[in-house]
VEXKOLDO-446743 format. One record per residue (C-alpha): x, y, z. Coordinates in steps of 0.2 Angstrom, whole numbers, plus 5000, padded with zeros to 4 digits. Example, Ala and Ser with C-alpha at 12.3 -4.5 7.8 and 13.67 -1.06 7.14 Angstrom:
residues 2
506249785039506849955036
***
This chain:
residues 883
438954525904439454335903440754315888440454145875441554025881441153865873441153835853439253835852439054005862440354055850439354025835437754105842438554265849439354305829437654275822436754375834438054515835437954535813436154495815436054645829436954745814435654715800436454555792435454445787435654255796436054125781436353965783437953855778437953775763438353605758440053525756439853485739439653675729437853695722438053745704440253775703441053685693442653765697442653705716442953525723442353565741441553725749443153805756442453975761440854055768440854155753440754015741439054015741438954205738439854215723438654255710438054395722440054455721440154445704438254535701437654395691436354375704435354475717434754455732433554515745434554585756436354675757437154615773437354415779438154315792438654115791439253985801439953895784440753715786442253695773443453575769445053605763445953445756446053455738446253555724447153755727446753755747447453575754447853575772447853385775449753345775449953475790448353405797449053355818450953425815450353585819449253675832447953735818447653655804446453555798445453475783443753495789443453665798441853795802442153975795441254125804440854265789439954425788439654505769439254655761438554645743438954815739437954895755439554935769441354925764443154955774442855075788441054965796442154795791443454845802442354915815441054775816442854655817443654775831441954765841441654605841443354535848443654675859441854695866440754545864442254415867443354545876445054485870446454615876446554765863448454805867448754625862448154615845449054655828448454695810449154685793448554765777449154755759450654865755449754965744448454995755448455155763446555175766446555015776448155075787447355245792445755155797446455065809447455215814446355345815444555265817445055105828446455185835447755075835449655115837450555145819451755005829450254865826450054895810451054785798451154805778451354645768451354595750450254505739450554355745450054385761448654505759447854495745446554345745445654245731444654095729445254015717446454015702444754125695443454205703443154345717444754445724445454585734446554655745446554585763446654645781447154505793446954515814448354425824448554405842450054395849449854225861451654275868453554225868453254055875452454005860453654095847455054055837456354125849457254215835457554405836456654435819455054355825453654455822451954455813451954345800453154235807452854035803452554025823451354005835451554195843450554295830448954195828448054265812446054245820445054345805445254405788444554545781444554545762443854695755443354605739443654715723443954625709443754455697445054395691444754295674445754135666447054255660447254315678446754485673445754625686444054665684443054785694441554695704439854805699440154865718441354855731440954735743441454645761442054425762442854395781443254245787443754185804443954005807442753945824444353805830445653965832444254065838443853945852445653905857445954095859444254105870444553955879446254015882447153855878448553865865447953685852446353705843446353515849446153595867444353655863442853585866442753545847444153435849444253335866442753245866443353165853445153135858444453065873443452935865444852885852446152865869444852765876444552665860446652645860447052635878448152755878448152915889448253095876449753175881450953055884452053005868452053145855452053015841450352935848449753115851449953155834448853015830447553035838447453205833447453175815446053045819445053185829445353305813444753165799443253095809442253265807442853285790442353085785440653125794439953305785440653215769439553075771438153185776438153295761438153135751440053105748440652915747442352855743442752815727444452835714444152975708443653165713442853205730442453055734444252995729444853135744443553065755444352865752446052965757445553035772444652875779446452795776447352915783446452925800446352705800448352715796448552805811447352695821448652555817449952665824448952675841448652475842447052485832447052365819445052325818443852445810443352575823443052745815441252685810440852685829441752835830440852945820439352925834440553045844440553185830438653175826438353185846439353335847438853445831436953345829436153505836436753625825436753525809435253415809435553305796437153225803435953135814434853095799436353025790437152935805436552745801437352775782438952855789439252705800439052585786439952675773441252705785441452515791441452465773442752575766443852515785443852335780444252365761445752445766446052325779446052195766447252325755448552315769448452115771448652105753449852235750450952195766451552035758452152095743453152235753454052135765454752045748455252215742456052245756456952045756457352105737458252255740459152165756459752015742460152135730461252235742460352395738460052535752458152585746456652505738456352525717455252655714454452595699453952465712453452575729452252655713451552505708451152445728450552645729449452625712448952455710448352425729447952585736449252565747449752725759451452805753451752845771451452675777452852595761454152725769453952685787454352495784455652525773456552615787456252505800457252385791458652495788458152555772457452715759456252715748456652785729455552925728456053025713455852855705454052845711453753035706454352995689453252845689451752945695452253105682452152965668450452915675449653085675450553125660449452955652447852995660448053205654448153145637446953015636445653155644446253265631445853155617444153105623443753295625444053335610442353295604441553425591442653435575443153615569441753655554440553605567441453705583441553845570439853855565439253845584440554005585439454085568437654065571436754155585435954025599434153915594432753975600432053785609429953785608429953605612429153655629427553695622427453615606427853475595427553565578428353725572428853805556430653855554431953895542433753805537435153895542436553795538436653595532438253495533438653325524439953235529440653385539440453495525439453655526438353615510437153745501435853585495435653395501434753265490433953105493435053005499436253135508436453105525436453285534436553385550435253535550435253695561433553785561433053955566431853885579431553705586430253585595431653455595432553425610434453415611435053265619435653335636435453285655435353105652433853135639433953065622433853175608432153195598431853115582430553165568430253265552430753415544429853425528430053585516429653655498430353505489431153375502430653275516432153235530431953105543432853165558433653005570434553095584434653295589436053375597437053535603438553615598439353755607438253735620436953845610436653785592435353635589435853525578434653405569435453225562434453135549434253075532433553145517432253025511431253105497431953285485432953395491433253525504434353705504434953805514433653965519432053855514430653875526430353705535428853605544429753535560428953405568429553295582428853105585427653115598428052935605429752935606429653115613428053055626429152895630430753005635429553105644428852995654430552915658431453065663429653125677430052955682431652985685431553125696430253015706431552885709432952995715431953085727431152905733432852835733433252995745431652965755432152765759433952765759434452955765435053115759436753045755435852995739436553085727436153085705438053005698437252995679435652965671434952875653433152935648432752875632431052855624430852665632431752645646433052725660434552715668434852825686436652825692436952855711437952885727437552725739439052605747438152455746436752355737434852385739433952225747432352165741431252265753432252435747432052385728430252355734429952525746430652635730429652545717428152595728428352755732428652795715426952725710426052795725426652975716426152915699424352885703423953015713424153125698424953255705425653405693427353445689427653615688429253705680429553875685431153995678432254065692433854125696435153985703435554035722433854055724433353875719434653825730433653885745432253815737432753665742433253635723434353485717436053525707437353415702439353455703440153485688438553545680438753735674437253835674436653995670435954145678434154085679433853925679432453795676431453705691430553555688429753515704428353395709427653455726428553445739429453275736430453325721431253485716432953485706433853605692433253525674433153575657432353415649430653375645429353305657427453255660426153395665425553265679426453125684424953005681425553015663426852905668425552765669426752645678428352615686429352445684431252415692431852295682433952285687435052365700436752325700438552415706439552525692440852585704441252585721440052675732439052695716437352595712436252575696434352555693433752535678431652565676430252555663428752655662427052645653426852515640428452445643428152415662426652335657427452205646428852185657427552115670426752005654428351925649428751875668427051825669427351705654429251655660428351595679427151475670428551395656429351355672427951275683427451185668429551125667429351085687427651005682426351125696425451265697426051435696425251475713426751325720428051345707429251425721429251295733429351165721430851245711431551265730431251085731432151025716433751145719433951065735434050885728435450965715436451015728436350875740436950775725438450885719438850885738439050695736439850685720441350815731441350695743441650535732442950635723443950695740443750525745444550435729445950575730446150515749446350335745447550385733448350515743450050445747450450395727451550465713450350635711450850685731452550745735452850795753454550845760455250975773456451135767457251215780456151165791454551225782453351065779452851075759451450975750451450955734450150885724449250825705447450805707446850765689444950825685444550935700443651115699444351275707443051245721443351085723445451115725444951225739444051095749445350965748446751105752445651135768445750915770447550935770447751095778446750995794448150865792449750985793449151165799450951235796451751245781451451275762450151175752450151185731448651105721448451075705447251015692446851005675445050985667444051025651445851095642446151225657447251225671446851285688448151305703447951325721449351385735448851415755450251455766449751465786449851635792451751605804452251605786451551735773452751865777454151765768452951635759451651765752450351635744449851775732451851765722451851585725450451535712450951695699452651565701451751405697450451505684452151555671452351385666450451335661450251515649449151565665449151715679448251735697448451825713447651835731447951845749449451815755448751655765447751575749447851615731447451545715447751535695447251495678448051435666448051385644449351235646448951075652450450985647451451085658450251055675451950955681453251095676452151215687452051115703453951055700454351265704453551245721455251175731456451275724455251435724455251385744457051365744457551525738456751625751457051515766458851475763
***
């Protein structure tokens, strides 16, 4: 029988082997968990199962076998910093797993493990090594008696070692781990080496957790409803044993890659350990930059997109180290989707978004490093002046913070200049940050007051009839005015009512909350806004407008149909335009936040740059196109995993429940959603873009109306198009070309005033308001020029710039009570002449601030009366860092 070799014949021959064993073939999940809060990134193959662990849900079978793509780079499992030092680790990685929910448990695990490595993949039994858990005796006489391995093999470790968990929460047990021993060439040489040594010898291949328990947020034990089987092996060490090479960046996974980026360098792997490290952690990020990307993942500041924007730095950082110093992973990632395309599909849907996202985020941080390279080099010319042996760490933080710049990158200058850096100055300065940002999250969190948090803790859940009904007849059980539980509430009173029962929607998903009546015995209440406390008790906010209103009185609830039909009708249209935006721009696209309110909406999403005319115009229309053809938008309950393989949307962070709500319109729009929507989408009438925009990086806006408001959006353009034609004086058929006509005559004469005014300041040129002059041989122009705009300082900086290519130029005028400066400084210069310090410099002395590149930069300013005191700092700002 032929053994797998390669990493794809590896994957197949462990599906096929558990699938030969009754387990169920599943496929991998996405990167982002579906429906976990608690998890930044999918680090396991039993992520997905977790519910199933816990026996919160059920599925159809008992047994199951993954390929699962995982990251490890943030939260409790973060392998990044070790990421090319070592052999084995890396931040994106595939786990091979087989489960049991409660079907087989210790002896068939360790059976099914022994079988596969010894008979499907024939690795050499007398080579291999297990540990259990100390406590574990079951486990040790297993693989004793029933496998048959020497006591000798068997190694006992503690909890550290053996006994595996998720997370801080969640699924646990004890562990059994299989090593190979690789040999003494690739040991630690000590006598004392031996399995679970930090070395290379006893390679830990798969682990065996014989999943028990859940442990809770007090890190207490429970007992899983039934015993059950998690194993992971990771495919890179697999494949490096197989393949009988002693790197997982030997493999086949690995070298194509490697290849292109020498290539891409011209440098040869495996001929300077610094450049080989390199190019290793490049190989490592570009698969982890690509699956990211592919499962909707942008860089950003914060969260996982924050650890994607890390990465991307990280691998360019070490581009630079190999002579690169243009973007290039964006061509890059070609290599990863050509190598794993076949088995995940939508990396070859997603590659025309990877490689602009990609080549985007290159050149912001390209333009990080031309700013923030400036300002270190004087750091460093500081700390030289000041006699001092390392730079200040309150400013490496700043430089770190401020500019996104690598910490890495900060350390390896300063050495190369002789120097340290102060960093238990820049960890007090990032402790201080976090300690900031914790407490500022903890105030905004704090949200409900305590009557209210205490009466959500009191009263049993609402029962919500909103679904089917606008009218329903309930009872008061409790009122609060002025955060004051209240018996009665008179005319006048304004109050917060929970019912029984309610037809009124809470605000929640993005949807407002509903507004109406309640009416009872002797009291009428007009209700503004509806909301949830304790995630389970409705709250209704209103006014008492007529008698009064107590507390057990029967009720007539009902809700305002057209606010509630308007919202409705937004939040249909809502899930239309995220699955069209999915449809026209990829399945990166991915809900950041939403707005449905009763007449208009607001849809938050994942996309790195912004949507062109014919986008705007391809959404808009497919939106419609599912709007008239009526189609009906069905809602079905169900439990969570299995709308996840429904092809179901979810959104991270979100926590949701054992069963679920579906809200799907055909096949072209299914996501998780407990709001209110149309029976049919024709209700929606009609679908109007009126704005997109950016909110973040990587994140885009659209704001939409529906029905009525659509309609008079088109009306009020309508009327805006002909108040211009008649302003233009044509017809509205010509009002384009004629407007394009005019605007063109406009700029052609501002064009000519510029000229007329560089050509006065030229005349003038060699006057009282220009001062030229040589320091040190660096040529320095100096110069007033009264009445000029920031735009108009630029051009004549480029006039004089022609003239003397070399040196440093300072401009500065003052018009309309404000004060704008200009400084360029040629580029053999901006490592001690930073343009960006420069005008800062000039701007203290007008009340002003600015900041730029380090070739050009420019500033504002309140005081015009000092205009000469700013450019009279120029020489002696020169001077001092050139002498």
């Amino acid at each position: 029988m032929q053994r797998p070799r390669n990493a794809a014949e590896l994957r197949q021959s462990f599906l096929d082997f558990f699938s030969g064993h009754g387990h169920t073939v599943v496929p991998s999940a996405p990167l982002i968990p579906q429906a976990d809060p608690t998890l930044l990134f999918t680090n396991a193959g039993m992520n997905q199962f977790k519910r199933v662990f816990l026996g919160e849900e059920r599925r159809s079978y008992a047994r199951a076998a993954s390929v699962q793509r995982c990251m490890r780079a943030g939260g409790k499992h973060n392998d990044l910093e070790n990421v090319g030092a070592t052999r084995r680790h890396h931040t994106f990685f595939e786990m091979l797993g087989n489960f049991s929910f409660g079907d087989y448990f210790k002896e068939d695990a360790i059976r099914y493990g022994w079988d596969y490595l010894t008979s499907t993949l024939g690795l050499p039994a007398d080579r291999l090594w297990v540990t259990v858990f100390r406590d574990d005796n079951d486990a040790a006489a297993l693989w004793e008696h029933t496998v048959g391995l020497p006591a000798t093999r068997i190694v006992r470790l503690g909890h550290k070692e053996n006994f595996w968990q998720m997370g801080e929460t969640g699924p646990c047990g004890p562990c059994s781990e299989i090593h190979l021993d690789q040999g003494a060439a690739l040991g630690c040489g000590r006598d004392a080496c031996a399995v679970g040594c930090d070395c290379d010898r006893y390679l830990e291949i798969w682990n065996l957790v014989f999943m028990q328990f859940d442990r809770d947020a007090d890190g207490r034990l429970h007992p899983l409803p039934a015993p059950s089987i998690d194993t992971g092996m990771g495919l890179e060490r697999l494949a490096a044993v197989v393949q009988g090479v002693d790197s997982n960046y030997a493999t086949d996974l690995f070298m194509p890659l490697i290849d292109a980026i020498a290539d891409r360098a011209g440098r040869a792997y495996g001929g300077d350990a610094a450049s080989d490290r390199s190019m290793r952690v490049i190989a490592d990020h570009l698969r982890a930059i690509t699956f990211l990307i592919a499962d909707g993942i942008l860089p950003s500041n914060e969260g996982r997109g924050y650890v994607l924007r890390r990465i991307v730095r990280r691998a360019s950082r070490h581009g630079r180290l190999l002579g690169v110093t243009e973007p290039f992973l964006f061509a890059l990632t070609g290599a990863v989707v050509n190598g794993m395309g076949s088995v995940y599909p939508e990396l070859a849907q997603a590659a025309g978004a990877l490689r602009t996202a990609v080549e985007g985020e290159e050149e912001r941080f390209i333009g990080t490093l031309d700013q923030g390279l400036p300002i270190l080099h004087g750091m460093v010319g500081d700390a030289k002046a000041d006699l001092r042996g390392s730079l200040d760490g309150e400013s490496v933080f700043k430089l770190y913070d401020t500019y996104g710049f690598p910490l890495d990158l900060i350390e390896e200058t300063a050495r190369e200049h002789g120097l340290g850096a102060d960093l238990e100055g820049f960890q007090r300065a990032l402790d201080a940050q976090r300690d900031r940002a914790r407490r500022s999250a903890s105030f905004a969190a704090e949200g409900e007051s305590p009557v209210i948090a205490d009466l959500a803790q009191r009263l049993s859940p609402t029962e919500f009839l909103g679904y089917d009904t606008l009218h329903a007849e309930s009872v008061v059980r409790a009122m609060l005015t002025g955060q004051r539980l209240t018996e009665e509430a008179v005319e006048g009173n304004d109050v917060e009512v929970a019912l029984d029962a309610t037809p009124f929607y809470p605000e929640g998903g993005g949807q407002a909350g509903d507004q109406g009546t309640l009416a009872g015995p002797d009291g009428r209440i007009v209700i503004h806004d509806t909301v949830k406390a304790g995630g389970k008790v409705v709250l209704h906010k209103g006014t008492v407008t007529a008698g009064r209103v107590r507390t057990g009185e029967p009720v007539t609830a009902t809700v305002n149909d057209a606010t509630r039909h308007g919202a409705t009708r937004n939040h249909t249209a809502t899930h239309l335009l995220h699955a069209a935006l999915r449809d026209v721009l990829g399945p990166h696209v991915k809900q950041y936040g939403s707005l449905v309110a009763p007449n208009r909406l607001r849809f938050d999403f994942s996309h790195f740059k912004p949507l062109g005319v014919r986008d705007l115009e391809d959404v808009e229309s497919l939106v419609n196109h599912h709007v008239l053809a009526n189609r009906r938008v069905q809602t079905s309950d169900m439990g969570v995993q299995e709308a996840m393989r429904a092809g179901a949307l979810a959104f991270f962070g979100d926590k949701y429940g054992e069963r679920v709500r579906v809200v799907a319109v055909g096949e072209f729009s299914k996501e998780l959603c407990g709001g209110t929507h149309c029976a049919q989408t024709g209700e929606i009438g009609s679908f109007r873009i009126v704005s997109e925009s950016g909110v973040a990086a990587g994140v885009r806006r659209i704001e939409a109306l529906t029905g009525a408001g659509a309609l008079e959006h088109g009306r009020r353009a309508e009327a805006q198009i002909k108040a211009v034609a008649e302003l233009v004086k044509s017809g509205a058929s010509d009002v384009v070309p004629k407007t394009r006509k005019l605007v063109a005559v406009v700029k052609e004469q501002e064009r000519e005033i510029e000229r007329l005014k560089l050509a006065m300041l030229d005349r003038s040129g060699a006057g009282d308001d220009v001062r030229v002059q040589t320091i040190h041989g660096v040529h320095v122009h100096v110069q007033l020029a009264p009445g000029l705009s920031m735009q108009e300082l630029r051009l004549l900086g480029d006039r004089v710039r022609n003239k003397a290519p070399h040196g440093v130029i300072a401009l500065g005028s003052a018009a309309d009570g404000k004060v704008s400066l200009l400084a360029m400084v040629s580029k053999d210069l901006t490592a001690r002449l930073p343009a960006g310090e420069l005008v800062k410099a000039m701007a203290r002395a007008v009340d002003g601030s600015g900041g730029g590149r380090a070739d050009m930069a420019q500033a504002g300013g309140k005081n015009p009366a000092k205009l000469g005191q700013a450019l009279d700092t120029v020489a002696p700002w020169v001077e001092a860092r050139v002498s």
